[in-house]
C-alpha positions as CSV (number, residue, x, y, z in Angstrom):
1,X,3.9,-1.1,-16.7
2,X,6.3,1.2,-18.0
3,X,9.1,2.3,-16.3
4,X,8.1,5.9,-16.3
5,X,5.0,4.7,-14.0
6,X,7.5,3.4,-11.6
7,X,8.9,6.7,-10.8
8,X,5.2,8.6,-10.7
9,X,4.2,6.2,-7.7
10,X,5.7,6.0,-4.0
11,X,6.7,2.0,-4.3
12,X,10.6,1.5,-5.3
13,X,11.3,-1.2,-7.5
14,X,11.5,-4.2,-5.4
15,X,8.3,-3.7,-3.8
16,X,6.2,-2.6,-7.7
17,X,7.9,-6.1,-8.5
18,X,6.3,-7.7,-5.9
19,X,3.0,-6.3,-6.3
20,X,3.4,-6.8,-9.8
21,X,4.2,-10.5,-9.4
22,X,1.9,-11.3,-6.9
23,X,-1.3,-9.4,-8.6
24,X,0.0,-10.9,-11.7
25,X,0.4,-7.8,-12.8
26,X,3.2,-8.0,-15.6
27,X,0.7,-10.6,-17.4
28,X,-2.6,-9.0,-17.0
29,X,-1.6,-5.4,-16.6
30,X,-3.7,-4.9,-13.2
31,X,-2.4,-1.7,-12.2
32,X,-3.0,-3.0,-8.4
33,X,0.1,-1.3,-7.6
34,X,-0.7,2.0,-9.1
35,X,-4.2,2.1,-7.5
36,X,-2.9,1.4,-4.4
37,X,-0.2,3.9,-4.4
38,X,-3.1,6.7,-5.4
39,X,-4.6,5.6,-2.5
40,X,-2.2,5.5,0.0
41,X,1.3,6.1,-1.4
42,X,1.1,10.0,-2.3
43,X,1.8,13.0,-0.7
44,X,-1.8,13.9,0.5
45,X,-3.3,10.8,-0.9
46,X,-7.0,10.1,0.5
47,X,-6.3,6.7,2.3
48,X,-3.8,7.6,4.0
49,X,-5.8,9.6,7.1
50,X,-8.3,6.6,6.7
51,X,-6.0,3.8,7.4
52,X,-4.4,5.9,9.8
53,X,-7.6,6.4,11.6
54,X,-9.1,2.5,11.4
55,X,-5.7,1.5,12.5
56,X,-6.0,3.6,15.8
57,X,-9.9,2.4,16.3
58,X,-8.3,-1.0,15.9
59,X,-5.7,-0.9,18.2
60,X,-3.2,-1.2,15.6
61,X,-0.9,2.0,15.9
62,X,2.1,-0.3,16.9
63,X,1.6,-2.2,13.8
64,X,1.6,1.1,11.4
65,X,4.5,2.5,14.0
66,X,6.4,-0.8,13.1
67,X,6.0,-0.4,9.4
68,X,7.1,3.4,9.8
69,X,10.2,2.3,11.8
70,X,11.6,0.0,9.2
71,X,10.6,-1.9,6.1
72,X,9.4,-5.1,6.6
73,X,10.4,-8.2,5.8
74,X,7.2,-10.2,5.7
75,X,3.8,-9.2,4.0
76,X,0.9,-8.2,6.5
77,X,-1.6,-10.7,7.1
78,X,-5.5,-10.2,5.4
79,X,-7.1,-9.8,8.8
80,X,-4.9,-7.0,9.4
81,X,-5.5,-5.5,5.6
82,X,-9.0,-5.7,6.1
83,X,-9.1,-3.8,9.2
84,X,-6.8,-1.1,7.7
85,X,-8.7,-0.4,4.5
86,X,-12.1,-0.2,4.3
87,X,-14.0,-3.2,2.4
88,X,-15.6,-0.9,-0.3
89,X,-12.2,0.4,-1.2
90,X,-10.8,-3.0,-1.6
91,X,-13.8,-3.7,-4.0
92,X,-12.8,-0.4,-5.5
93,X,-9.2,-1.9,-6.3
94,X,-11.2,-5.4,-7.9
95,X,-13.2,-3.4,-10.0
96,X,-10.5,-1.0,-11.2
97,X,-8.1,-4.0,-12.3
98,X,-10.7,-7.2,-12.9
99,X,-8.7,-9.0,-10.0
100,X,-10.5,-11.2,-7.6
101,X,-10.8,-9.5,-4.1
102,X,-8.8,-12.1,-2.7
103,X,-6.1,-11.5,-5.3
104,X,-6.0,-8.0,-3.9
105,X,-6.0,-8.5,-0.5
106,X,-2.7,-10.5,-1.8
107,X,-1.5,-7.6,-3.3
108,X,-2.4,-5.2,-0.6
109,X,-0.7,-7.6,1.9
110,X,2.8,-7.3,0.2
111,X,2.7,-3.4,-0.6
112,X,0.9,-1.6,2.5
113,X,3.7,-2.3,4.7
114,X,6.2,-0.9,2.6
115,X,4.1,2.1,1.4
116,X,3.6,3.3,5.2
117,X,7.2,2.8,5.0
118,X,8.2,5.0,2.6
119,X,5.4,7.5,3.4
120,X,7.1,7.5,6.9
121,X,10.4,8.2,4.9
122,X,8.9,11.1,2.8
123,X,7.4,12.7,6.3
124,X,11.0,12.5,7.8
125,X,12.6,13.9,4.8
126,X,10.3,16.9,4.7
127,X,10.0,18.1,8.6
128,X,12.7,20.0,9.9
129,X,15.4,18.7,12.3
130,X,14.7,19.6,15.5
């Protein structure tokens, strides 16, 4: 991954490092985190209304408010990936980089919470101030 695709996605450094590492990404060249941040990490990106929507008709808003709040510190946990984003989008993101599904879910579990994060961040930064 060049470092010019760093900047075009919404994941700063120590978090495309991680999903690098963790989807073996620097060795394979994967491009988990770049799928996902299509996904879910741009301004209007398609997944985000959908894992904003299955995290409601899950009962986890407090989960996605938590992740807005702050960044976390731990990864999410597969059950809670799963029920965020849908199971033919994760098969969409094994396809697309020849990683196992469980390798993604990996992935997935040490990026989403920092994407919702910094898409939180971008919301912030573009509403006005009340």
């Amino acid at each position: 991954m060049h470092d010019r695709d760093r900047t075009d996605d919404n994941l700063p450094g120590a978090l495309n490092t991680a999903a690098d590492f963790f989807t073996r990404a620097h060795g394979d060249h994967s491009g988990l985190a770049s799928a996902v941040s299509e996904y879910m990490g741009k301004d209007g990106a398609p997944g985000i209304p959908v894992v904003r929507k299955r995290a409601h008709d899950d009962g986890l808003d407090g989960l996605l408010e938590g992740w807005r709040a702050q960044i976390s510190k731990k990864p999410a946990d597969a059950v809670e990936i799963k029920k965020l984003i849908p199971d033919e989008q994760i098969k969409k993101f094994a396809d697309a980089t020849g990683l196992s599904e469980e390798a993604v879910l990996r992935g997935l579990a040490e990026v989403v919470p920092g994407i919702v994060y910094r898409n939180a961040q971008r919301e912030r930064q573009k509403s006005p101030q009340a």
